[in-house]
HTML snippet that shows the backbone in 3Dmol.js (N, CA, C, O; Angstrom):
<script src="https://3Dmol.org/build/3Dmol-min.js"></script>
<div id="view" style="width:600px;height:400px;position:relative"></div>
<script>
const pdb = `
ATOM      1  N   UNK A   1     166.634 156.408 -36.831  1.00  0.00           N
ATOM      2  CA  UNK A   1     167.546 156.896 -35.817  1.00  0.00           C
ATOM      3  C   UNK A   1     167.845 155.762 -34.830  1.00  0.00           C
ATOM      4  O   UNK A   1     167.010 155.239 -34.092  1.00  0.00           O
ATOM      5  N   UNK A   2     169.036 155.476 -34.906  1.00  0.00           N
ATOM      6  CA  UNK A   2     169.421 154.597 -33.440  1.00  0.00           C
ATOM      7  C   UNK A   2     169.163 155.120 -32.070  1.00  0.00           C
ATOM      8  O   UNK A   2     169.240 156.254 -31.597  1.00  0.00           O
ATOM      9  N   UNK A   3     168.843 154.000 -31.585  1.00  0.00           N
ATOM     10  CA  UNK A   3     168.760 153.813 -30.053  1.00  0.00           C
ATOM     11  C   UNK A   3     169.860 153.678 -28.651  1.00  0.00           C
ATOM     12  O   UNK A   3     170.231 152.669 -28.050  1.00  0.00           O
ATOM     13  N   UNK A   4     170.156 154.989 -28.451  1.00  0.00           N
ATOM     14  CA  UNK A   4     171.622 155.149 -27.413  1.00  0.00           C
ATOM     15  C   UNK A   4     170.542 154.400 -26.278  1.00  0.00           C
ATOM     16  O   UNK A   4     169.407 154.729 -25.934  1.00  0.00           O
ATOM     17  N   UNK A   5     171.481 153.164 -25.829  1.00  0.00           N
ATOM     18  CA  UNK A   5     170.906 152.812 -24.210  1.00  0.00           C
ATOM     19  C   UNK A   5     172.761 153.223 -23.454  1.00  0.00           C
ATOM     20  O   UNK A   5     173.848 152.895 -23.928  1.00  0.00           O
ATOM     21  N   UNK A   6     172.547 153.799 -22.539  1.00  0.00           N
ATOM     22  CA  UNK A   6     173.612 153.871 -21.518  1.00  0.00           C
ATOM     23  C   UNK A   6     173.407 152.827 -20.192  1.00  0.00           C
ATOM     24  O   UNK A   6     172.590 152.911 -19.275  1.00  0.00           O
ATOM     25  N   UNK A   7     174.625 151.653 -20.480  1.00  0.00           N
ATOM     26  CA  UNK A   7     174.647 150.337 -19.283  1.00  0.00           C
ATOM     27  C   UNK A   7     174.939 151.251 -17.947  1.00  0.00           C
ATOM     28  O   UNK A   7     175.746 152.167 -17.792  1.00  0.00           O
ATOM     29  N   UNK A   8     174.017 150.686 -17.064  1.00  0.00           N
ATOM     30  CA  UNK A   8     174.637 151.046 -15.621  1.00  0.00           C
ATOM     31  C   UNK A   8     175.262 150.077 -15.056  1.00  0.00           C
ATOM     32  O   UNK A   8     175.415 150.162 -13.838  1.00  0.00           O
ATOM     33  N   UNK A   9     175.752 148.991 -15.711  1.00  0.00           N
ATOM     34  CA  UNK A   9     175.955 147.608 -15.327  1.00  0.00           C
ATOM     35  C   UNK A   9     177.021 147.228 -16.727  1.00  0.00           C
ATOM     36  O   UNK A   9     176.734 147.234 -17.924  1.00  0.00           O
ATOM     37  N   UNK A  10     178.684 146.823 -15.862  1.00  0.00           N
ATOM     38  CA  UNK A  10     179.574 146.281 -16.519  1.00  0.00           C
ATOM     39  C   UNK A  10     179.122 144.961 -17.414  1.00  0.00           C
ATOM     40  O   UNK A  10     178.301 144.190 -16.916  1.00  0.00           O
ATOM     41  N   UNK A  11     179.519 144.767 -18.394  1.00  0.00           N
ATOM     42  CA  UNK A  11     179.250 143.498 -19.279  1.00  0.00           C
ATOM     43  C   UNK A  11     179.628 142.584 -18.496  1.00  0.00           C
ATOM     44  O   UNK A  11     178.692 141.789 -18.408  1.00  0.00           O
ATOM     45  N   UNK A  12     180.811 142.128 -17.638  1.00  0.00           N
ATOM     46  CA  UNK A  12     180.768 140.851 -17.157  1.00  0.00           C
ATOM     47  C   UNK A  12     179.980 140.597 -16.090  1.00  0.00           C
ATOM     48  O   UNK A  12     179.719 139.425 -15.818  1.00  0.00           O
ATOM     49  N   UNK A  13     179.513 141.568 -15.376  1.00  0.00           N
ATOM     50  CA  UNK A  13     178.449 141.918 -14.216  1.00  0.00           C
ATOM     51  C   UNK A  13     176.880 140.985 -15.119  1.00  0.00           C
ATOM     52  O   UNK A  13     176.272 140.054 -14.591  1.00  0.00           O
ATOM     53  N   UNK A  14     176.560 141.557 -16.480  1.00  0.00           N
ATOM     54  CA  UNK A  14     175.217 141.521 -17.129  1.00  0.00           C
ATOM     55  C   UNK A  14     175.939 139.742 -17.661  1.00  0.00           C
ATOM     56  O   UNK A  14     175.408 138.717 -17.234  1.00  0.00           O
ATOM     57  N   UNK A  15     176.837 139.712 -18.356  1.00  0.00           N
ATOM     58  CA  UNK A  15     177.211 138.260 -18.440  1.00  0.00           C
ATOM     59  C   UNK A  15     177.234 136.900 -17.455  1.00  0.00           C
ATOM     60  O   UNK A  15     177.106 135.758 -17.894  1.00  0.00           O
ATOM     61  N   UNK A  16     177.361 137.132 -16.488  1.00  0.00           N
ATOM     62  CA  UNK A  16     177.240 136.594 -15.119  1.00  0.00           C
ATOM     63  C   UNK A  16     175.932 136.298 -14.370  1.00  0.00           C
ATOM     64  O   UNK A  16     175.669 135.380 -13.593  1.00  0.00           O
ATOM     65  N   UNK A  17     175.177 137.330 -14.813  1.00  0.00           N
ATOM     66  CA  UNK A  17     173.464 137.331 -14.448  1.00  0.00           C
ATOM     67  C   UNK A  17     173.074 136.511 -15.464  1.00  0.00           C
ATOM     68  O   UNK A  17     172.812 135.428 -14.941  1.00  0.00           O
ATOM     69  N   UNK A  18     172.889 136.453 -16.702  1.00  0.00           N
ATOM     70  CA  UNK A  18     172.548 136.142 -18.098  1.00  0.00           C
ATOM     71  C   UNK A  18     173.052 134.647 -17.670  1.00  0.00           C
ATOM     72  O   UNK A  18     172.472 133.694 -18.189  1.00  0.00           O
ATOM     73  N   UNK A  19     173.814 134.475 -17.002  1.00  0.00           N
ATOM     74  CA  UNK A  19     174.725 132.991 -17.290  1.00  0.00           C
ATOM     75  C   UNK A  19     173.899 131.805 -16.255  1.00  0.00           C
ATOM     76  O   UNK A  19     173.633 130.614 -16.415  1.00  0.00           O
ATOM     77  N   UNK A  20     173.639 132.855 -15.057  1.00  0.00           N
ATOM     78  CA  UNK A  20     172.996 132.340 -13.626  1.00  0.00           C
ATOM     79  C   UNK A  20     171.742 132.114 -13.694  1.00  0.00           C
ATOM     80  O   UNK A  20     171.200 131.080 -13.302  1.00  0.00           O
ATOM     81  N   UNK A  21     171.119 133.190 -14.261  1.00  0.00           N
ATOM     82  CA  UNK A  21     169.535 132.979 -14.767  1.00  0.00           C
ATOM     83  C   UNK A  21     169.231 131.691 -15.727  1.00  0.00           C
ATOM     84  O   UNK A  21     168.232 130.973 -15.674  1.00  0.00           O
ATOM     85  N   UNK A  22     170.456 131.567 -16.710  1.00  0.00           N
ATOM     86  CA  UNK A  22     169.795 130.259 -17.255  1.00  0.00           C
ATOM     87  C   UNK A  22     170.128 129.079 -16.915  1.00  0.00           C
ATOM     88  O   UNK A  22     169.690 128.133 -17.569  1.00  0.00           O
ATOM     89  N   UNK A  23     171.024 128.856 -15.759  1.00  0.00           N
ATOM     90  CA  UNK A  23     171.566 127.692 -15.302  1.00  0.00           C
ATOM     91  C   UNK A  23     170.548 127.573 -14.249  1.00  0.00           C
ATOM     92  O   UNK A  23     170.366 126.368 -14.072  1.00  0.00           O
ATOM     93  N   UNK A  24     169.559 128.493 -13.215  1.00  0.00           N
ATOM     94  CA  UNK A  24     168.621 128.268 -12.388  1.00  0.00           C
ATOM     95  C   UNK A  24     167.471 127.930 -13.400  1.00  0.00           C
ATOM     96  O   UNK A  24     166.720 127.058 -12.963  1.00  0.00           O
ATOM     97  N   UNK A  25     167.183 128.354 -14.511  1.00  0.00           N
ATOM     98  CA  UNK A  25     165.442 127.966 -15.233  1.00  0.00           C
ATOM     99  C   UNK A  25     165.907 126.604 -15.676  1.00  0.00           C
ATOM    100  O   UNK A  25     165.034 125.741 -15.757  1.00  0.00           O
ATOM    101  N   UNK A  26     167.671 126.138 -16.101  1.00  0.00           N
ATOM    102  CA  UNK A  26     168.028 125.061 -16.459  1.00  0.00           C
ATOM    103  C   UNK A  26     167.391 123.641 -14.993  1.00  0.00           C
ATOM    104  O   UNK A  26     166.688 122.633 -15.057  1.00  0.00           O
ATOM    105  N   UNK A  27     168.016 124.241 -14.040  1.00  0.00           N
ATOM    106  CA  UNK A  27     167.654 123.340 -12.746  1.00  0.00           C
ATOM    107  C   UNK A  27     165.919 123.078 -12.588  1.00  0.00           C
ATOM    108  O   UNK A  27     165.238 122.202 -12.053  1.00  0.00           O
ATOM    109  N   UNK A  28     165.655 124.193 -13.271  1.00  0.00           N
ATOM    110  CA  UNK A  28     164.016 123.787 -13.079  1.00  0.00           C
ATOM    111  C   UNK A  28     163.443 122.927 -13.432  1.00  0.00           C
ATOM    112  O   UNK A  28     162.464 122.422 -12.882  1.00  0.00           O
ATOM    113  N   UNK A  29     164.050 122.555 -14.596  1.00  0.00           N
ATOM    114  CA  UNK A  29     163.022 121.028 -15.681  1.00  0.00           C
ATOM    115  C   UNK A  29     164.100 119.946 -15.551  1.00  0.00           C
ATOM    116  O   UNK A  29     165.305 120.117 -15.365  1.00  0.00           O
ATOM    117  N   UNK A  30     163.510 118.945 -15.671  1.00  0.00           N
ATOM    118  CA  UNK A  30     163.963 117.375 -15.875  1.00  0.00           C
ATOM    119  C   UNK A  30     164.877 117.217 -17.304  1.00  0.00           C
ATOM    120  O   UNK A  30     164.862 117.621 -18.467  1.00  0.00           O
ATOM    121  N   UNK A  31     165.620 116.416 -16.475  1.00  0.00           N
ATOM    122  CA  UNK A  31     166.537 115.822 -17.500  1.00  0.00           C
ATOM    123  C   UNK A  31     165.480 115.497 -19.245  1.00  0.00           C
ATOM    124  O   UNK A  31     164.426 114.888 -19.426  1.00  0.00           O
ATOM    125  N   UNK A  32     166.237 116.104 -20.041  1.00  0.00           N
ATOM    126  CA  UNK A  32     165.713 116.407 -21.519  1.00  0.00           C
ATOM    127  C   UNK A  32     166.716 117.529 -21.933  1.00  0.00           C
ATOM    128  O   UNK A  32     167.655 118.178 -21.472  1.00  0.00           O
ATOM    129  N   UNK A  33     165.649 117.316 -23.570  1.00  0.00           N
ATOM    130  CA  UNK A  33     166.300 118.651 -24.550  1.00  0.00           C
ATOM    131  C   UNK A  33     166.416 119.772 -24.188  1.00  0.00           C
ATOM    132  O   UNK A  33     167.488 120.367 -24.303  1.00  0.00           O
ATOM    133  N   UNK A  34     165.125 120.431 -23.565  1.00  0.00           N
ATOM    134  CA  UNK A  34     165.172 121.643 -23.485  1.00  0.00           C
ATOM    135  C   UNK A  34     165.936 122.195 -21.931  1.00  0.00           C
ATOM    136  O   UNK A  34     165.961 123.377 -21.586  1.00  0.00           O
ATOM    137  N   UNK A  35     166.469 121.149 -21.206  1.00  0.00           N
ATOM    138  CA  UNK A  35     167.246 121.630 -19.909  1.00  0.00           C
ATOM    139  C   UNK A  35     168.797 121.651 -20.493  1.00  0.00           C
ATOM    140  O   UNK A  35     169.634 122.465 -20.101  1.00  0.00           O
ATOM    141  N   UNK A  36     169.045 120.667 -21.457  1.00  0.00           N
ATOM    142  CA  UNK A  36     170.085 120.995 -22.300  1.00  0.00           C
ATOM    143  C   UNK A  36     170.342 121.828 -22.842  1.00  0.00           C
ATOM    144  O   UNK A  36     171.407 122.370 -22.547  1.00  0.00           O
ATOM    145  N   UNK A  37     169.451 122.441 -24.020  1.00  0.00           N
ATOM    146  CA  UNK A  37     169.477 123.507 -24.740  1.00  0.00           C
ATOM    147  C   UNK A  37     169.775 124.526 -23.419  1.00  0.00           C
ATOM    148  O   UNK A  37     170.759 125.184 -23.756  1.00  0.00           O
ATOM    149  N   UNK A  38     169.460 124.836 -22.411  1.00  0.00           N
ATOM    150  CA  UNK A  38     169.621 126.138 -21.582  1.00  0.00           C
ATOM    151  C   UNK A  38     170.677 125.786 -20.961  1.00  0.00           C
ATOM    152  O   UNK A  38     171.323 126.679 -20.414  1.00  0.00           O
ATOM    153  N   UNK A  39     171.082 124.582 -20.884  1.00  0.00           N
ATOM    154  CA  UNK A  39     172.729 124.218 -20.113  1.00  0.00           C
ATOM    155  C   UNK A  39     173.595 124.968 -21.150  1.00  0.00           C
ATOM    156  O   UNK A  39     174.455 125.789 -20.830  1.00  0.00           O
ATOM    157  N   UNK A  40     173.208 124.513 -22.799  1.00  0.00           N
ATOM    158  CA  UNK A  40     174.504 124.936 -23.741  1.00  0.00           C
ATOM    159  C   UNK A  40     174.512 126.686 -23.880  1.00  0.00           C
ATOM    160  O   UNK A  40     175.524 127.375 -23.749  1.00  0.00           O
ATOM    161  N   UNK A  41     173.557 127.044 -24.085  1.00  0.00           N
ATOM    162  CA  UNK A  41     173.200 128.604 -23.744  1.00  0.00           C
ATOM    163  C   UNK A  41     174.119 129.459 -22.569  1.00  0.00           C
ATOM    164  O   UNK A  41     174.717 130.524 -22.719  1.00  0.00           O
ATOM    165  N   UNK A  42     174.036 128.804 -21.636  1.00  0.00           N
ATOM    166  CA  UNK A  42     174.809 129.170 -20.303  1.00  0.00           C
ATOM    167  C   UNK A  42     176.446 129.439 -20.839  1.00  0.00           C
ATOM    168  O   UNK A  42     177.109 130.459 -21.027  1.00  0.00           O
ATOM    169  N   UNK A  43     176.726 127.916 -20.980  1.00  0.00           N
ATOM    170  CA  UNK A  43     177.755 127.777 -21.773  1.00  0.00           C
ATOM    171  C   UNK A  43     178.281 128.394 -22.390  1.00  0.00           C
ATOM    172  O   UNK A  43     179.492 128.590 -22.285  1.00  0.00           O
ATOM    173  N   UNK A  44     177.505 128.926 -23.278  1.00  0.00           N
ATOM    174  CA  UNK A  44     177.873 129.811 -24.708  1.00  0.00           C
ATOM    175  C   UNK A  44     178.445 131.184 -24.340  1.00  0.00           C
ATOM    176  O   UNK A  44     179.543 131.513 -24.790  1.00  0.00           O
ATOM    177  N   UNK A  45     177.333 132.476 -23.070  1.00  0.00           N
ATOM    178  CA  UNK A  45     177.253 133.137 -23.004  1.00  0.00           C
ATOM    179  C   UNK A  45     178.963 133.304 -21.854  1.00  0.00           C
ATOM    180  O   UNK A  45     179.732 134.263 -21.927  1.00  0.00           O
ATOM    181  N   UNK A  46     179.148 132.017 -20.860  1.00  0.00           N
ATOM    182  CA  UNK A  46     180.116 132.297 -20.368  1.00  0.00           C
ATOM    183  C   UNK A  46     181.588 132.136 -21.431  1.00  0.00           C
ATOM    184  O   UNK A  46     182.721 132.592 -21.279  1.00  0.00           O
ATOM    185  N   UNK A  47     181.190 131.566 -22.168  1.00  0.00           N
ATOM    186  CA  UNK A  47     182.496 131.514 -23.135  1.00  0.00           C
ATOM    187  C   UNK A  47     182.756 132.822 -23.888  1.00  0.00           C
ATOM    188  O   UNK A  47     183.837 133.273 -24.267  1.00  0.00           O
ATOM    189  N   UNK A  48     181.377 133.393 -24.038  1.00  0.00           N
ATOM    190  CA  UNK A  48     181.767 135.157 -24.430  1.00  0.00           C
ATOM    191  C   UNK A  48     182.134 136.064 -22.927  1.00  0.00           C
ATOM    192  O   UNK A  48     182.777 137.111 -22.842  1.00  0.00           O
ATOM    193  N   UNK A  49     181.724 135.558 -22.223  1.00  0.00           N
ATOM    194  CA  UNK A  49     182.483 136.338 -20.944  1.00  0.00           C
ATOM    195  C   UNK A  49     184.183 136.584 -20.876  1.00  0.00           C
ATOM    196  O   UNK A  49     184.862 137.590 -21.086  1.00  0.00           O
ATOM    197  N   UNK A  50     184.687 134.624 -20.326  1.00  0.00           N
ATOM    198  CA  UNK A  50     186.091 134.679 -21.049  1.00  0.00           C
ATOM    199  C   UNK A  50     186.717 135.130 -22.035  1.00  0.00           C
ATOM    200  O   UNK A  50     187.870 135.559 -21.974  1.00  0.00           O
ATOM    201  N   UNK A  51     185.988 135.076 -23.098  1.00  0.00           N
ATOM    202  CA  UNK A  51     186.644 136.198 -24.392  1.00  0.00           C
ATOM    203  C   UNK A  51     186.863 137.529 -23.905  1.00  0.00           C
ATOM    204  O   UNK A  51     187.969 138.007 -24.157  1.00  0.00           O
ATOM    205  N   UNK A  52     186.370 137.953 -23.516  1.00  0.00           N
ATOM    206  CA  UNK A  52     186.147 139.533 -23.206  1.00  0.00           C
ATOM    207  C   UNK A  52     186.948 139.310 -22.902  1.00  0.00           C
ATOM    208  O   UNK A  52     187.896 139.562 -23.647  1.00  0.00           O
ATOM    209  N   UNK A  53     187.224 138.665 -21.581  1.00  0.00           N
ATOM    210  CA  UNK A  53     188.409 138.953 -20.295  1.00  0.00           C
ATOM    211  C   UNK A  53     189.617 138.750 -21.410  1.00  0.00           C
ATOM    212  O   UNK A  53     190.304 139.742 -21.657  1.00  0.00           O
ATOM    213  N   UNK A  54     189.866 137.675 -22.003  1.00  0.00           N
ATOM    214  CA  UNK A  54     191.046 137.684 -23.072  1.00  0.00           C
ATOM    215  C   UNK A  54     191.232 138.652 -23.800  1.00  0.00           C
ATOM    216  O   UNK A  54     192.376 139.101 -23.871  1.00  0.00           O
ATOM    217  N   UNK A  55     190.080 139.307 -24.615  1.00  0.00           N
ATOM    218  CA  UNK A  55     190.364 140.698 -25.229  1.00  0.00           C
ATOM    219  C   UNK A  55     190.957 141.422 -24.447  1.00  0.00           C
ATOM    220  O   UNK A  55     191.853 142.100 -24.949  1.00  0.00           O
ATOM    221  N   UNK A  56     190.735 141.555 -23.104  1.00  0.00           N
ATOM    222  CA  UNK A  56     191.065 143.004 -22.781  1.00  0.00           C
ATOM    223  C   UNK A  56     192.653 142.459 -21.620  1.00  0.00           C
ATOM    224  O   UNK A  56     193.031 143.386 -20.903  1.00  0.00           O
ATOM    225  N   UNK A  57     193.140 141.662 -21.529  1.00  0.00           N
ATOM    226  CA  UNK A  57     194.304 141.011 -20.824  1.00  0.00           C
ATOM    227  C   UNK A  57     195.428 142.005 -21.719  1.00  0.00           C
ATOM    228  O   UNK A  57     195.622 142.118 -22.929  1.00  0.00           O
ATOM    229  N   UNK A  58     196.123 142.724 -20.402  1.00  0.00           N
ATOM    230  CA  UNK A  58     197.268 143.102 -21.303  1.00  0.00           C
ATOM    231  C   UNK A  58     198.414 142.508 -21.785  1.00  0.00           C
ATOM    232  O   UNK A  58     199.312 143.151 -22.328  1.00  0.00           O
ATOM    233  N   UNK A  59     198.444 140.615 -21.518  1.00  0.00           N
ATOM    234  CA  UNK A  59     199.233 140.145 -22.532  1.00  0.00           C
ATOM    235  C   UNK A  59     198.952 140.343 -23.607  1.00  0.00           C
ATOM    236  O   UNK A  59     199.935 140.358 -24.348  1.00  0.00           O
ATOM    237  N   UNK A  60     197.909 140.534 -24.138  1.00  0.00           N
ATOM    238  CA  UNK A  60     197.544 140.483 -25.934  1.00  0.00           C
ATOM    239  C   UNK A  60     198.423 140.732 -26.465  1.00  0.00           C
ATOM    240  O   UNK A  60     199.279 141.234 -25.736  1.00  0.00           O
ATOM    241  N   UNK A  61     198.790 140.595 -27.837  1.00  0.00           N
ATOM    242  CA  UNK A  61     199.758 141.224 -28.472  1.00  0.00           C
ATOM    243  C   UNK A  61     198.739 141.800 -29.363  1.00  0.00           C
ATOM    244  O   UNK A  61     197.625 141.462 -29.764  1.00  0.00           O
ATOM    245  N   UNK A  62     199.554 142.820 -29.529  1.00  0.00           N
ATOM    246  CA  UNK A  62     198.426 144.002 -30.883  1.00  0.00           C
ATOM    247  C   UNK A  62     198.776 143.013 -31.576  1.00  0.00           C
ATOM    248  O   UNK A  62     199.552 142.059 -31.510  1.00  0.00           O
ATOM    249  N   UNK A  63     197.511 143.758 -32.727  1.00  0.00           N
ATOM    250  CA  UNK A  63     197.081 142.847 -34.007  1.00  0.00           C
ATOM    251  C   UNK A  63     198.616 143.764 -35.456  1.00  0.00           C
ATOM    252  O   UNK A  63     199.056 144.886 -35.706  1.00  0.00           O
ATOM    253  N   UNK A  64     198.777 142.590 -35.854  1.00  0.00           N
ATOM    254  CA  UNK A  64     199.800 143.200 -37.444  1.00  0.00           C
ATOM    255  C   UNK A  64     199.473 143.677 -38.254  1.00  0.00           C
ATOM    256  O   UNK A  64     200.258 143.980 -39.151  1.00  0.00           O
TER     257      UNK A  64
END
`;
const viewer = $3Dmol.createViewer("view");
viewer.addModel(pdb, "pdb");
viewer.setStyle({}, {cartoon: {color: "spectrum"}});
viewer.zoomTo();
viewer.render();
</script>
């Protein structure tokens, strides 16, 4: 049986936290891999933010 969770919290709200949290644990460590790896992470998660916002822009044109 699946697991219904109900968000009390908009996706770009939880995207935005998700994005901030790893850009502050990023500031924590010294220049290296693993402050990188959490820079590109950040990265990643805000680039699915912007998507969203593009999905849901009512320029879109429906799909053919």
């Amino acid at each position: 049986m699946r697991r219904r969770v109900k968000q009390t919290r908009s996706l770009d709200e939880r995207i935005a936290e998700q994005a901030a949290k790893l850009k502050a644990m990023a500031d924590q460590l010294p220049a290296g891999v693993e402050r990188e790896s959490l820079l590109k992470r950040a990265r990643i998660v805000e680039t699915g933010g912007h998507l969203s916002d593009w999905l849901r822009s009512p320029d879109l044109p429906a799909p053919k």
